[in-house]
C-alpha beads as a LAMMPS data file, in Angstrom:
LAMMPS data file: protein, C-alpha beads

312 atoms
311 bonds

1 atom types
1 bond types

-500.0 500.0 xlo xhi
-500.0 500.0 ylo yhi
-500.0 500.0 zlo zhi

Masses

1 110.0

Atoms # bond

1 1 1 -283.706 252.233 -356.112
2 1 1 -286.300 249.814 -354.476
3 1 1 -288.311 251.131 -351.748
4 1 1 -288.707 249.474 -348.888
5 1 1 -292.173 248.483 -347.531
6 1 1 -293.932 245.476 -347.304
7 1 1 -297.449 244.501 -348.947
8 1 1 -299.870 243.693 -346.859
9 1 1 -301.026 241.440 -350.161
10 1 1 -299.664 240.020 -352.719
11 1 1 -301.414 238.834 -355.844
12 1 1 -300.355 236.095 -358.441
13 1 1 -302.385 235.942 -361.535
14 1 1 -302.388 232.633 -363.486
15 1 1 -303.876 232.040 -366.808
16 1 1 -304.241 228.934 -369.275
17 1 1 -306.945 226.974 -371.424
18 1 1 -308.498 224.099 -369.571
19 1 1 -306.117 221.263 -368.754
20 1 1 -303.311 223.480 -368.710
21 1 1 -301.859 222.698 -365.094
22 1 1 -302.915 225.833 -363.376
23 1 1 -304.082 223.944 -359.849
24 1 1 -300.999 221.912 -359.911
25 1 1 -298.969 224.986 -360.620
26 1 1 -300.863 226.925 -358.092
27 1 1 -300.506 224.137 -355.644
28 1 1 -296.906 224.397 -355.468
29 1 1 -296.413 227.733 -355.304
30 1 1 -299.006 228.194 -352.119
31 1 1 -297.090 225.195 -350.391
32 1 1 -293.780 227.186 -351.171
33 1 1 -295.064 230.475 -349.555
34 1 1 -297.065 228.616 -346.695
35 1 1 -300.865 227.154 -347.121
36 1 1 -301.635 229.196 -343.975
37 1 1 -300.445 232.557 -345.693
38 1 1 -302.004 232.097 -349.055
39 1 1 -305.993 232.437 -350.121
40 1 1 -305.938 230.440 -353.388
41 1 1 -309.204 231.349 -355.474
42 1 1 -310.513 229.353 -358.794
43 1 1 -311.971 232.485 -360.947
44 1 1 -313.899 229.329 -363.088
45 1 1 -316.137 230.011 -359.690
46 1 1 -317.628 233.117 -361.362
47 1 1 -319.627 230.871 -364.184
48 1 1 -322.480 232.617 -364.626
49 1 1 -324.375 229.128 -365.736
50 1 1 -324.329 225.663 -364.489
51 1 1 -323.544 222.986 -367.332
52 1 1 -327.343 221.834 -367.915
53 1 1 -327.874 226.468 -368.945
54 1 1 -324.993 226.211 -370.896
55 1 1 -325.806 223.222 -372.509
56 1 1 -329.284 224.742 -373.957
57 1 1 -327.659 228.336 -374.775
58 1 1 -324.503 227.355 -376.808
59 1 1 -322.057 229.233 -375.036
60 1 1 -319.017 227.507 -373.508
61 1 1 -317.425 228.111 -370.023
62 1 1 -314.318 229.816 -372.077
63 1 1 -316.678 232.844 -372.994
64 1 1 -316.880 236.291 -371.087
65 1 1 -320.365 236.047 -371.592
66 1 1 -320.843 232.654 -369.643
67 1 1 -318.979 234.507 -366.777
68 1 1 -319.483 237.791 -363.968
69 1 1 -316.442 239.061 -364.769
70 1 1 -317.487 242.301 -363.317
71 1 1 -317.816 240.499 -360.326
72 1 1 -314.480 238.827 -360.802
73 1 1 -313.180 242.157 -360.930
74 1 1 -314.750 243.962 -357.975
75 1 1 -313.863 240.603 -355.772
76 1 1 -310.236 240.684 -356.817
77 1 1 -310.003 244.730 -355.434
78 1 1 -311.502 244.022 -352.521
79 1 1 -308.896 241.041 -351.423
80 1 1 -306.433 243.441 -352.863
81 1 1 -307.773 246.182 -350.266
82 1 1 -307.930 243.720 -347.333
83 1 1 -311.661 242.886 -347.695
84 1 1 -313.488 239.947 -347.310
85 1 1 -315.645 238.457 -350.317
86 1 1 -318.269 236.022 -351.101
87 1 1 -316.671 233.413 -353.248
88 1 1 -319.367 231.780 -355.726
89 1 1 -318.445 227.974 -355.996
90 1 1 -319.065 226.208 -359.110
91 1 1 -319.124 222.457 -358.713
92 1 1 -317.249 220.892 -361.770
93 1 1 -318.020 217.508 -360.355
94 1 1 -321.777 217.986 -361.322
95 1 1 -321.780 221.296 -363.317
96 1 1 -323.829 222.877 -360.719
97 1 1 -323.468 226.589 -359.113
98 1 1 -323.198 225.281 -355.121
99 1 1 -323.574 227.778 -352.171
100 1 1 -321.214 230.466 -351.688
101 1 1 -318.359 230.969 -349.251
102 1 1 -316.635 233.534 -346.717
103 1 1 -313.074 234.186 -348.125
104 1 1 -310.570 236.826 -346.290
105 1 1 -307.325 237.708 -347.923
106 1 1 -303.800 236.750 -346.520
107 1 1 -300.655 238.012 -347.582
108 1 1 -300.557 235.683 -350.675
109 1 1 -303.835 235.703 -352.721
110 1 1 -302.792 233.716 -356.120
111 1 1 -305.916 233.537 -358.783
112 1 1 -305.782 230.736 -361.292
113 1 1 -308.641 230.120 -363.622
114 1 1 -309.613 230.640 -367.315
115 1 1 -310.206 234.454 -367.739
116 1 1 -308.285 236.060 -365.144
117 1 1 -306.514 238.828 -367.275
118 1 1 -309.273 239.874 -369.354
119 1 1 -310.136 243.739 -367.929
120 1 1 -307.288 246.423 -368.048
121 1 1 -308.311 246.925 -364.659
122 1 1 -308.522 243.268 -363.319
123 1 1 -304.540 242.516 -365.128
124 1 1 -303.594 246.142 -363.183
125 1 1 -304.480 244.479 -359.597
126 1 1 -301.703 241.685 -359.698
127 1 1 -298.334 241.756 -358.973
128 1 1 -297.097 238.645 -361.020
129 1 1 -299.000 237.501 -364.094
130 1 1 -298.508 234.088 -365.486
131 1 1 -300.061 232.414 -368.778
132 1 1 -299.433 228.930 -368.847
133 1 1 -299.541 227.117 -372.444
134 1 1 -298.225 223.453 -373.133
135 1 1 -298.194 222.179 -376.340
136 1 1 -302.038 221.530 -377.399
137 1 1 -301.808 217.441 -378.181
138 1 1 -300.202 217.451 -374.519
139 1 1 -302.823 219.603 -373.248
140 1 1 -305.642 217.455 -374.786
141 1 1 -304.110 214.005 -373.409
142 1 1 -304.225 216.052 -370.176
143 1 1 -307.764 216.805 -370.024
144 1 1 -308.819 213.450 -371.205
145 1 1 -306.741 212.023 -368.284
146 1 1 -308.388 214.425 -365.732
147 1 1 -311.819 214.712 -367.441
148 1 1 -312.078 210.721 -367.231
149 1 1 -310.410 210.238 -364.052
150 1 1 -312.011 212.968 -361.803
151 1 1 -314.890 214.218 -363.549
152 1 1 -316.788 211.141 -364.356
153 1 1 -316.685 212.072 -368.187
154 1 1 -316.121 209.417 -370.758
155 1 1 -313.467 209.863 -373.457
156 1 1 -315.618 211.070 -376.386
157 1 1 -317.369 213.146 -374.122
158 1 1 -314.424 215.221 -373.650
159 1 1 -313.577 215.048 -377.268
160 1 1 -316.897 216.555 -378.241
161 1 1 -316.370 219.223 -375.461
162 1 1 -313.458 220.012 -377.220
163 1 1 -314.425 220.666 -380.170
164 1 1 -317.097 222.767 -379.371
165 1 1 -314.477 225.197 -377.119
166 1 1 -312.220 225.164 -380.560
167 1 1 -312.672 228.518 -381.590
168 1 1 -313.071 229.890 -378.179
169 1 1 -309.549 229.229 -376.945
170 1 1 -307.937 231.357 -379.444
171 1 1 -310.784 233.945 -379.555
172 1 1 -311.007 234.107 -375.626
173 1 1 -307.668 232.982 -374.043
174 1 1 -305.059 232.760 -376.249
175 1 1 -305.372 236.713 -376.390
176 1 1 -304.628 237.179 -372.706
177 1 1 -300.810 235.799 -373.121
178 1 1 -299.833 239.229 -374.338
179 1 1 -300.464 240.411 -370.859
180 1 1 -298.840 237.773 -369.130
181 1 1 -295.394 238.675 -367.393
182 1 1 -294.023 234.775 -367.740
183 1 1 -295.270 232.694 -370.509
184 1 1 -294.803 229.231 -368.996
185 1 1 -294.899 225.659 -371.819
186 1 1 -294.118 222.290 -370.868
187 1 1 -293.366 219.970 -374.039
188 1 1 -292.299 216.963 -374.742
189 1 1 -288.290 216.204 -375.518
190 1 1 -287.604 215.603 -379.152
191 1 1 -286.119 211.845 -378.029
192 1 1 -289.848 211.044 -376.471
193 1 1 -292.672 212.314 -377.978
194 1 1 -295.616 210.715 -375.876
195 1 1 -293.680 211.805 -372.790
196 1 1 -296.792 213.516 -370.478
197 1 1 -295.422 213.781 -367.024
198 1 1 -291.879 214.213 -365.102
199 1 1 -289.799 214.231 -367.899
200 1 1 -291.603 217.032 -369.866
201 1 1 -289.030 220.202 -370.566
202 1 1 -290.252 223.576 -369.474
203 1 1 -289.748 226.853 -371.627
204 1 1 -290.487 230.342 -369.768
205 1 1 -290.781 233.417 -372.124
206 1 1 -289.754 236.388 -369.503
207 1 1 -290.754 239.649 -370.087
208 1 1 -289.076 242.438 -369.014
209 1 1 -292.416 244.160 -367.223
210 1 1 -290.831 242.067 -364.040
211 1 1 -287.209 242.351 -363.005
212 1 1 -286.136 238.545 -362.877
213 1 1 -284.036 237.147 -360.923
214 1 1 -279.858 237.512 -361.880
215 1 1 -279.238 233.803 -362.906
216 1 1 -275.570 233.608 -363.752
217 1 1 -274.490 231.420 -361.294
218 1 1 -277.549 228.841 -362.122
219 1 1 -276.507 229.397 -366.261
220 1 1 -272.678 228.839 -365.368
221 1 1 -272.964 226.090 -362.758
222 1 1 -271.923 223.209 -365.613
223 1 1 -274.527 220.798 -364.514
224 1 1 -274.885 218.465 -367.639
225 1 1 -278.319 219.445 -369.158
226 1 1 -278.549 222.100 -366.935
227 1 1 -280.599 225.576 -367.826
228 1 1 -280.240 227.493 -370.834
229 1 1 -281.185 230.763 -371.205
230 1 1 -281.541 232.977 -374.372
231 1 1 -282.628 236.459 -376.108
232 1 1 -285.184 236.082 -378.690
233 1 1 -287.721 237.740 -380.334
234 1 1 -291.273 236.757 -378.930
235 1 1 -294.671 236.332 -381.324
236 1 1 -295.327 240.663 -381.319
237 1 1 -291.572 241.004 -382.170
238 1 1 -290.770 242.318 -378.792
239 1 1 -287.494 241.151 -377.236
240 1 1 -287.862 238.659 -374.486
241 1 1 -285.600 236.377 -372.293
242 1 1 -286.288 232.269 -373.236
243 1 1 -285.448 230.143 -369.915
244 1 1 -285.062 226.372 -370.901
245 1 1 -285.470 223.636 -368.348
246 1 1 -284.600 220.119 -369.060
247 1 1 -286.716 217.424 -368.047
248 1 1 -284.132 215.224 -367.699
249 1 1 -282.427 216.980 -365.128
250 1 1 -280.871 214.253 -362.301
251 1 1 -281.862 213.980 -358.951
252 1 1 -278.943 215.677 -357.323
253 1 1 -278.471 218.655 -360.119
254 1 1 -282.263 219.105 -359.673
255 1 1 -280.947 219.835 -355.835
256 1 1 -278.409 221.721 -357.131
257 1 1 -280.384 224.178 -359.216
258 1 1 -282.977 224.592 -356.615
259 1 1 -280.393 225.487 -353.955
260 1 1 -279.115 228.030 -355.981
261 1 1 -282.301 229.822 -356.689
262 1 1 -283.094 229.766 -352.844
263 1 1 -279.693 231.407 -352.856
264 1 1 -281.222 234.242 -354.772
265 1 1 -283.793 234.657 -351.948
266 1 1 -282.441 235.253 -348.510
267 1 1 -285.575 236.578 -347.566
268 1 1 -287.341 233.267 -348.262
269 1 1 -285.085 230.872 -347.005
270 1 1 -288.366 230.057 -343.681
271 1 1 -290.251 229.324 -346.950
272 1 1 -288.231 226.205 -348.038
273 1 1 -289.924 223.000 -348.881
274 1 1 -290.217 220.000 -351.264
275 1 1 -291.918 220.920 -354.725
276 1 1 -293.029 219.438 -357.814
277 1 1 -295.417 217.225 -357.348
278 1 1 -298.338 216.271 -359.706
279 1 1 -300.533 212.817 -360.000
280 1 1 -300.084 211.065 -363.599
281 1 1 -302.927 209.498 -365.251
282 1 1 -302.322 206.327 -363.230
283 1 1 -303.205 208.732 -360.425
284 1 1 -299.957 207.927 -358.559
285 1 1 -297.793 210.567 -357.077
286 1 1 -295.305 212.136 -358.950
287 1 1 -292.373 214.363 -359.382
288 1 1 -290.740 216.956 -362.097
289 1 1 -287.959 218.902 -362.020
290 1 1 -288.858 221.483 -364.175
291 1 1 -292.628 221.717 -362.681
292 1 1 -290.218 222.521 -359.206
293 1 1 -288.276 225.010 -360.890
294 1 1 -291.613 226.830 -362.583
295 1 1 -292.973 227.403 -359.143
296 1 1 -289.507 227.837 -356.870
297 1 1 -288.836 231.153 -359.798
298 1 1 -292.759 232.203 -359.669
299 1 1 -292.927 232.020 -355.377
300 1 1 -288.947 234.019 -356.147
301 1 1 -291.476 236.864 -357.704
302 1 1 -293.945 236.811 -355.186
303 1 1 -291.942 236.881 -351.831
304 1 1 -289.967 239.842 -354.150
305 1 1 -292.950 241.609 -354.683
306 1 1 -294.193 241.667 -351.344
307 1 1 -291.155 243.260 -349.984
308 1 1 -291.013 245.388 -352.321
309 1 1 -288.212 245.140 -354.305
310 1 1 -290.028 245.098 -357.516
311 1 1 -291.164 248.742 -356.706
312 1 1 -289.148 251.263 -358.117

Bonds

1 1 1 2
2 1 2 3
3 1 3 4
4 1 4 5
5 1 5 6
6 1 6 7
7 1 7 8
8 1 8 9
9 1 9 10
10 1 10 11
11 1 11 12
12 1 12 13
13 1 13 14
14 1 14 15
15 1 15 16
16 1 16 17
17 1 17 18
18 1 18 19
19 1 19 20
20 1 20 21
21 1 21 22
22 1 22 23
23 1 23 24
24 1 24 25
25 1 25 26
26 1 26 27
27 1 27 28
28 1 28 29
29 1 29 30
30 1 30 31
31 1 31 32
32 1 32 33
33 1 33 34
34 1 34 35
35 1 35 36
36 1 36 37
37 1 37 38
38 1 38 39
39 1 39 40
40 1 40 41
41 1 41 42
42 1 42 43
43 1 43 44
44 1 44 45
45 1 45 46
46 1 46 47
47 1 47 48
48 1 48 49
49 1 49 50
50 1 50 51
51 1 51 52
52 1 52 53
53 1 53 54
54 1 54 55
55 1 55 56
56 1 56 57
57 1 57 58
58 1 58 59
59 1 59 60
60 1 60 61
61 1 61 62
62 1 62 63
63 1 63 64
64 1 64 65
65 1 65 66
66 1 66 67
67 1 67 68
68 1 68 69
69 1 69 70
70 1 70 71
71 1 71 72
72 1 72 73
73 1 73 74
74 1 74 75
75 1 75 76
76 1 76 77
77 1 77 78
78 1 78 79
79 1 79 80
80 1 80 81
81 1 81 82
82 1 82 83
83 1 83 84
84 1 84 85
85 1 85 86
86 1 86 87
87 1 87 88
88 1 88 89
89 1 89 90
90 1 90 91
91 1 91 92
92 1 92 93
93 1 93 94
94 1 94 95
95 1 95 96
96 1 96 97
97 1 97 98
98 1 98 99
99 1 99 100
100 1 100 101
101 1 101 102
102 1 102 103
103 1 103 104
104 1 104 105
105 1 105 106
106 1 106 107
107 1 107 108
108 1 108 109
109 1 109 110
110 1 110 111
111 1 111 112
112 1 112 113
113 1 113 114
114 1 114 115
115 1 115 116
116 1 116 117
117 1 117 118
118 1 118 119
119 1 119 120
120 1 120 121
121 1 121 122
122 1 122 123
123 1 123 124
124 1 124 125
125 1 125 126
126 1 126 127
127 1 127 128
128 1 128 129
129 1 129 130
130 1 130 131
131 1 131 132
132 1 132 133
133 1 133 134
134 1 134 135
135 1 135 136
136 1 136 137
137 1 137 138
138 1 138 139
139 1 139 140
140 1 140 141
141 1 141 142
142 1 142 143
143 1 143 144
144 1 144 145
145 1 145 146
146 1 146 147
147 1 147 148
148 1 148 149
149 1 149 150
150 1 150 151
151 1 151 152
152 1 152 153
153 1 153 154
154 1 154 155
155 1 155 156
156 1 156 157
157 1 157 158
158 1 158 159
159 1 159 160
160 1 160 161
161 1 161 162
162 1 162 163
163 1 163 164
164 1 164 165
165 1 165 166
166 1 166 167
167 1 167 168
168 1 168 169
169 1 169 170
170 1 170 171
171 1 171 172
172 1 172 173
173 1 173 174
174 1 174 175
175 1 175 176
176 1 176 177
177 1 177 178
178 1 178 179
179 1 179 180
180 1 180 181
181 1 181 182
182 1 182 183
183 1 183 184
184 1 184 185
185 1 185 186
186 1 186 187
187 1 187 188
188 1 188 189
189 1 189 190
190 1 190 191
191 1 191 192
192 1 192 193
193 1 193 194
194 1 194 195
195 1 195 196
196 1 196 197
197 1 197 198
198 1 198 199
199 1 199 200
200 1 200 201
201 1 201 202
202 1 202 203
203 1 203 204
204 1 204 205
205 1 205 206
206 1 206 207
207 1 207 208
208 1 208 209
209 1 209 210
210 1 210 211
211 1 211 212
212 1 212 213
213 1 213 214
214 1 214 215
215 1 215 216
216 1 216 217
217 1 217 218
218 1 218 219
219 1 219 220
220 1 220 221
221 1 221 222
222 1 222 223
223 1 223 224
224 1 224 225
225 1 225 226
226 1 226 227
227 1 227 228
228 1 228 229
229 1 229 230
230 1 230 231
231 1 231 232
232 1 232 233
233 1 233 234
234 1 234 235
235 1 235 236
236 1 236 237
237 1 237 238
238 1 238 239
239 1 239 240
240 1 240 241
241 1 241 242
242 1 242 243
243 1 243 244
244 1 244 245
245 1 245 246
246 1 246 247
247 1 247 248
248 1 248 249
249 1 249 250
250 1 250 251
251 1 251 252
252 1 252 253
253 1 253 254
254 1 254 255
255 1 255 256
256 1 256 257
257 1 257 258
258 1 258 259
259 1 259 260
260 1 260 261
261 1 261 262
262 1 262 263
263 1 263 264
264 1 264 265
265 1 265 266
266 1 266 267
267 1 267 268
268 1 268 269
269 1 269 270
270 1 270 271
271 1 271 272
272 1 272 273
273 1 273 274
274 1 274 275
275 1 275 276
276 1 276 277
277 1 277 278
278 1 278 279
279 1 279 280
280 1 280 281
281 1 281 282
282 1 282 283
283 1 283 284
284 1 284 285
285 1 285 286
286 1 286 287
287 1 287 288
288 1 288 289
289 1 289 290
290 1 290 291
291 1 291 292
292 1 292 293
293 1 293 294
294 1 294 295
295 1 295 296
296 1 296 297
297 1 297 298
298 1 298 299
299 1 299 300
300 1 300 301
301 1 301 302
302 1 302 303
303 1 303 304
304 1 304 305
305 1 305 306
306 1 306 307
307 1 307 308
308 1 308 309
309 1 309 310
310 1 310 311
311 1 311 312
């Protein structure tokens, strides 16, 4: 039986290599629940050396040891607990540690970063965990087109970077995914390989350490190309639920599909806005359906969480 309270905050963990799309995930969701509600906080701010250190010791941003992450930690309990922090700020403009700032928690405190999940005791102060993992040659073109655009890197700079991280994703990340309750991978369609933006599907991996949402009337709504959803068997051979969203959803089913998840949320319905967006590498403003749907079913969790329902 759910109990009925309501949190005074509510925290959303997200998770993913560099270039993954956690700030444009993040962004969505905090417009969804209300900018003025949520306190949105980059753990990459916890560095515990600027570029030019990290440059002369070896050790990448991607590694504990380049991080406080017993900071991280203690920060994270006390927004949890209603207290105020000191957020460190690291610059990735110029790869410098800048001046700190005064951060209070509202109801909605969602974390993004590269090493969120990595204490027992950090992963046990969220409510929602998400790991976010496109395919890795989409994930590279995405950093080049990010690294280039907005942080003044040249190309071969960020393929050297690169390939010095290349054995710390999968010795320092890639681990965390197990923890994740949503495992969330855009990819290209099989009919457009070099497809990077809008038209990219989505694949969510739910696990059953949330109680998602009831989506029968979304799977039998018969909108061509709509969602498919399936029982597998994830990487640890533990049964999960595989959501698949088309990118080439239409306009109006898009609508459709979003209408009916609000329907799910009664509770939420004050919350609703336009979702989606992203900038392509041309830096123009864009739109996905499936990027809409990722956040509309993550901000489903959160508002869920907060009142409760996912206590038992």
């Amino acid at each position: 039986m759910a109990a009925n309270r309501v949190k005074p905050h509510t925290i959303l963990g997200i998770v993913g290599d560099s270039a993954t799309g956690k700030t444009t995930l993040t962004s969505g969701i905090a417009a969804i629940l209300g900018p003025d509600r949520v306190t949105t906080i980059c753990t990459d701010d916890y560095h515990r050396y600027d570029r030019a250190e990290r440059s002369v010791n070896g050790l990448s941003a991607l590694d504990p040891r380049c991080n406080y992450i017993d900071i991280m930690e203690q920060h994270i309990r006390m927004l949890a607990d209603g207290q105020p922090i000191l957020r460190p700020i690291y610059n990735h403009d110029h790869g410098t540690l800048d001046r700190p700032v005064y951060v209070e928690p509202k109801e909605f405190i969602i974390l993004e970063g590269l090493l969120g999940f990595t204490t027992r005791k950090m992963r046990d102060l969220y409510d929602v965990k998400v790991f976010l993992e496109p395919e890795e040659d989409l994930r590279i073109q995405w950093k080049i087109n990010r690294d280039t655009a907005k942080r003044h890197y040249t190309k071969e700079e960020v393929l050297k970077s690169l390939k010095k991280r290349e054995k710390d994703s999968p010795a320092f990340i890639h681990p965390q995914r197990t923890f994740a309750d949503i495992v969330v991978s855009f990819y290209p369609p099989a009919n457009n390989a070099k497809e990077t933006g809008a038209h990219l599907n989505a694949r969510h991996t739910l696990r059953p350490t949330l109680p998602h949402p009831d989506l029968s009337p979304i799977l039998d709504s018969n909108i061509k190309n709509g969602l498919h959803l399936e029982l597998v068997r994830d990487r640890d051979g533990k049964p999960v639920d595989v959501l698949e969203i088309p990118g080439n959803l239409s306009d109006d089913d898009a609508k459709k599909l979003e209408d009916l998840i609000w329907s799910l949320l009664p509770e939420g319905q004050h919350l609703r806005t336009n979702v989606g967006k992203f900038t392509d590498e041309r830096n123009a403003a864009r739109t996905s359906h499936p990027l809409a749907l990722t956040q509309l079913l993550i901000a489903y969790h959160m508002v869920k969480a907060q009142v409760g329902v996912h206590a038992i």
